[in-house]
C-alpha positions, -999 to +999 in steps of 0.1 A: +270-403+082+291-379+065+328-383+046+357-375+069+366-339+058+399-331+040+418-318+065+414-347+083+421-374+054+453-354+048+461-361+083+453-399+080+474-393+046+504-383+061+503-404+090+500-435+067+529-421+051+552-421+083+542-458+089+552-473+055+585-452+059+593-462+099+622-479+099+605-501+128+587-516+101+609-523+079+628-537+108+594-554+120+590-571+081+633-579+083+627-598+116+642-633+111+628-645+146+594-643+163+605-623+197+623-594+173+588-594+147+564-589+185+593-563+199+597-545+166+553-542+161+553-534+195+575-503+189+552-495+164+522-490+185+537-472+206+550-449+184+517-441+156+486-459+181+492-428+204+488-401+174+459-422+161+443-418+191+444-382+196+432-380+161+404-406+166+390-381+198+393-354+183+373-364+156+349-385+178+343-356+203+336-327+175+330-343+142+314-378+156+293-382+124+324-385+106+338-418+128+329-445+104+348-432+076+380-425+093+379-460+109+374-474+074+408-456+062+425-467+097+415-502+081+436-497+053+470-518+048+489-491+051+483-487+089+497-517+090+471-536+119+477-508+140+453-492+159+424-520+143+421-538+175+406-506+193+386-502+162+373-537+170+367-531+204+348-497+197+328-518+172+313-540+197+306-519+223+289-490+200+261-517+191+230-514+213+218-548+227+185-564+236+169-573+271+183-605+260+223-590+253+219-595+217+222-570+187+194-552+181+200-555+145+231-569+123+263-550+128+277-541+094+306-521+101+318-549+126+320-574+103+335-553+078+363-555+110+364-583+114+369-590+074+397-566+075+411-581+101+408-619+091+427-605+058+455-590+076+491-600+071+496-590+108+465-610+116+495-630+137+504-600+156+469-588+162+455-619+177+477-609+213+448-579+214+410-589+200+407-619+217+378-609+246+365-582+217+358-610+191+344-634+221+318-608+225+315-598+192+306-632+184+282-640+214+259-608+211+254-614+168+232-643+159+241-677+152+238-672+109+253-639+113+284-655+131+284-685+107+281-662+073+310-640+086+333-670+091+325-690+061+340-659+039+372-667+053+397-691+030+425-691+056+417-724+073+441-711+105+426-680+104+389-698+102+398-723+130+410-691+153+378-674+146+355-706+153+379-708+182+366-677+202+326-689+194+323-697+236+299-720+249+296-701+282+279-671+266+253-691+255+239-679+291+230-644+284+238-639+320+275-642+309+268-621+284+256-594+305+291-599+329+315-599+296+296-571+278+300-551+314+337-559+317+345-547+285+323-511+292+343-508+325+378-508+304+366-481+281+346-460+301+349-424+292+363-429+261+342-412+224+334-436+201+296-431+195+280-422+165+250-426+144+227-422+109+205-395+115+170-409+098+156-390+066+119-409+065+094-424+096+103-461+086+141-455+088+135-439+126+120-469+141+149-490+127+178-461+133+161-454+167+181-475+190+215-461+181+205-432+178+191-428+211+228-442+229+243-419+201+225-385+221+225-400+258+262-406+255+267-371+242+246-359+270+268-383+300+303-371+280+293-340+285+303-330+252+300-299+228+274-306+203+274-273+185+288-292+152+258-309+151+235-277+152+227-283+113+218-318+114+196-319+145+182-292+130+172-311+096+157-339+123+138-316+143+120-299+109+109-329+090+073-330+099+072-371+090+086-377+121+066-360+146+041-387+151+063-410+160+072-417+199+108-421+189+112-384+178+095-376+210+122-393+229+151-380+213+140-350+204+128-348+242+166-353+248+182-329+224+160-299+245+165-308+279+203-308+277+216-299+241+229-258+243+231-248+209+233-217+186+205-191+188+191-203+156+190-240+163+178-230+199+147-210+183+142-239+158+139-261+184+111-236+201+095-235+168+094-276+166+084-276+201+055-253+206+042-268+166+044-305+180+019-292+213-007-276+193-011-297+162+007-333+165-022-356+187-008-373+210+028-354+215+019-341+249+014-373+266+045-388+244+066-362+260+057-367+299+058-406+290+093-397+282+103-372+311+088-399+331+113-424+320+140-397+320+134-394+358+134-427+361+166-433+348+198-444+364+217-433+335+213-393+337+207-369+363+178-345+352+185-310+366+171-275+373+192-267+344+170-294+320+137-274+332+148-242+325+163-245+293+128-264+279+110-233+300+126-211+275+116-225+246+075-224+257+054-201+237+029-190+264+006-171+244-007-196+217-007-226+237-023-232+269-018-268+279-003-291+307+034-281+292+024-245+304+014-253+341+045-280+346+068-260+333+056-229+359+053-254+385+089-259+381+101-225+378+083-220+410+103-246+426+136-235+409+126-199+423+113-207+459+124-235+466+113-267+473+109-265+510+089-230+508+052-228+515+049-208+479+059-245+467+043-263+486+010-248+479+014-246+445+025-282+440-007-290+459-028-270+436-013-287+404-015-326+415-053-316+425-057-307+391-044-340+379-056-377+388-031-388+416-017-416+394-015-395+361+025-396+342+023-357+349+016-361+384+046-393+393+068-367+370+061-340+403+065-366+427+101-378+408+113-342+405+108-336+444+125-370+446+153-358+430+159-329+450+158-347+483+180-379+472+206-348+461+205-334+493+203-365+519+228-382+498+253-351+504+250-347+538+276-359+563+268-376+599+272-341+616+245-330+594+219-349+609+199-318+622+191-307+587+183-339+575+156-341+606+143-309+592+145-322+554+125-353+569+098-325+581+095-310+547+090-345+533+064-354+554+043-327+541+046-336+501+038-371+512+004-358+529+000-340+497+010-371+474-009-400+495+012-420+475+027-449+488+057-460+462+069-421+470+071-427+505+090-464+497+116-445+477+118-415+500+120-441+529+152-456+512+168-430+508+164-421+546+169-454+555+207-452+538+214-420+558+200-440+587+229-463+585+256-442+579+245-425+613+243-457+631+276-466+623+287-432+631+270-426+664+282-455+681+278-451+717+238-458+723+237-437+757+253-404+740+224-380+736+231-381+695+226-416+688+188-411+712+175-384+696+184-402+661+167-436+675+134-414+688+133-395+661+134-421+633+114-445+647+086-417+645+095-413+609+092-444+597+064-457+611+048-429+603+056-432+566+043-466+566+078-476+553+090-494+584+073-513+609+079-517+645+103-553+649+121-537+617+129-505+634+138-527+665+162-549+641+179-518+631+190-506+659+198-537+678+233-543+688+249-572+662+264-602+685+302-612+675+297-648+676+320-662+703+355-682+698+356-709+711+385-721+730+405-747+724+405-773+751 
């Protein structure tokens, strides 16, 4: 992590400044009644939370390793409460969860929150906004990390309002899963990622999880990560890390979709073309990885991913799987997926390779990719092209004689296949018969489909009658 820089604490400085000297606080701490102390707090927030937040982005989307310490000074008294509820609700969502919706490990910067918040003389004020963040907070930490945190307070009211938001109903992780889902949905899009790069092995096992959601949420933001350069670059050339399938995965990351400076780029070549020649084991690490990446729901791996990783290939000292995939995609990028250049040499390299290899499903994914793009895009009208796209598929599933290709392929036909159906709508128009015969075909053919399914499909969905009243 790294101290917020001093042109930013000056900032935080001044801006303290203009809250101590508002005359809506002084109003806010004059109040004699409880609606004039909300209105007046209110006025507050609307006046500094705004500048805060243009601050906090700022600093998030160029300077993200610098986001713990500026929401340690936004926790100071002097911002009065204000803006600490969105630093609460950043908290919990920035911690990366198990299969079972629990922390991965104990979240120290939370509770040092949560603390600050407890503490607060506007702890009154603040309770209108944390609410569903300390329910969560709460139900993804464990039960002696909860208990600990609480048993610091001395307040009794504010102990009994924490205890308060410990709910039984997220004792079901399923509830868990729904909460933490309807909290992501109310800040999606928003920066407030960050990490601790790791200096030794042992500390990237245990930083690994945050970091990885650190670079993936770069990568989905789409953000410029050119501040970084020097820091990735300290990762990439500590050689303690490069046995280790976590560097492989991030690192794997950082070079299909980091652009960078033309010295960290040729560092990252350097690392790269190192790891394949002398680190056992890397090779295979990486297409375990790509194979996950391709897998993923999360991000879209593109031509752009393959070329930039092309680039940083060193051809001439090492010949190894990385060289032929790497051409076999720059063949596809070049000719196409639906040329016969491609076609035969996408045949030649899965002969080379055992059909059920990672290298191998990572070809089959990467044509999968192309075709779900391109189905997915077309509209009803369209359904001439797609009949030819269905051609082209036919023959990489020949080549592949694999039969969870041809399930995924057929699903994504299969969701086409509906939107024509309930498009064409006349069954004696000439459209809707050619679609029938010429699906049909297809999917049985695939072996996706059988015959009463294709049937089912097609038949005509009864209304069930209304009966009349008598």
């Amino acid at each position: 992590m790294e101290n917020l820089s001093a042109e930013f604490a000056m900032i935080i400085e001044e801006l303290a400044g203009e809250v101590q000297s508002s005359e809506y606080l002084e109003a806010y701490l004059n109040a004699e009644d409880d609606q004039d102390e909300l209105d007046f707090y209110v006025q507050l927030q609307q006046i500094f939370e705004p500048q805060i937040q243009e601050l906090y982005q700022h600093i998030a989307d160029n300077h993200p390793l610098q986001i713990i310490d500026l929401e340690t000074q936004l926790l100071d008294d002097k911002f009065e409460g204000l803006y600490l509820p969105r630093i609460l609700a950043y908290g919990v969502l920035r911690g990366v969860v198990t299969n079972n919706y629990k922390y991965t490990r104990p979240q120290d910067h939370l509770r040092t929150i949560i603390l600050t918040l407890a503490r607060s003389s506007n702890f009154e004020m603040l309770t209108r906004r944390i609410g569903q963040s300390l329910q969560l907070a709460f139900a993804l930490s464990s039960d002696i990390w909860v208990t600990n945190l609480i048993n610091e307070i001395g307040n009794k009211r504010v102990k009994s309002y924490l205890s308060s938001q410990r709910l039984m109903k997220y004792r079901d992780a399923s509830q868990r899963v729904v909460g933490l889902h309807s909290m992501r949905r109310q800040f999606e899009g928003e920066n407030f990622y960050t990490s601790q790069f790791p200096e030794k092995g042992v500390e990237l096992r245990t930083m690994y999880p945050d970091l990885k959601e650190f670079i993936l949420q770069r990568i989905i933001l789409k953000l410029d990560n050119q501040n970084l350069a020097p820091t990735l670059k300290k990762f990439m050339v500590n050689k303690e890390f490069r046995g280790y399938h976590e560097f492989v995965y991030v690192f794997g990351l950082i070079i299909n979709y980091f652009d960078l400076d033309d010295e960290t780029t040729q560092e990252m070549a350097k690392t790269l073309n190192s790891c394949r020649k002398d680190v056992d084991g890397f090779v295979d690490n990486y297409f375990e990885f790509l194979r996950e990446l391709l897998s993923s729901s999360r991000l879209n791996i593109k031509t752009d991913c393959d070329k930039r990783v092309s680039g940083l290939i060193d051809r001439s000292k090492v010949s190894d799987q990385f060289n032929a995939y790497y051409d076999l995609m720059d063949t596809i990028r070049a000719e196409g997926y639906d040329s016969e250049v491609t076609l035969a040499e996408v045949q030649k390299f899965y002969f080379m390779n055992e059909g059920l290899s990672t290298i191998n499903e990572c070809v089959r994914l990467t044509l999968l990719a192309y075709f779900s793009k391109i189905i997915n895009e077309l509209t009803a009208e369209e359904y001439p092209r797609y009949m030819e796209l269905s051609k082209v598929i036919s023959q990489y599933i020949n080549v592949f004689n694999n039969q969870e290709f041809n399930q995924l392929v057929g699903t994504i036909c299969l969701k086409y296949l509906k939107k024509l159906i309930k498009h064409y709508t006349d069954k004696r128009s000439r459209d809707y018969q050619d679609i029938k015969r010429f699906s049909t075909a297809l999917f049985l053919d695939w072996n996706t489909m059988n015959q009463k399914e294709i049937v089912e499909l097609f038949k005509t969905k009864r209304k069930p009658r209304v009966k009349k009243e008598s």
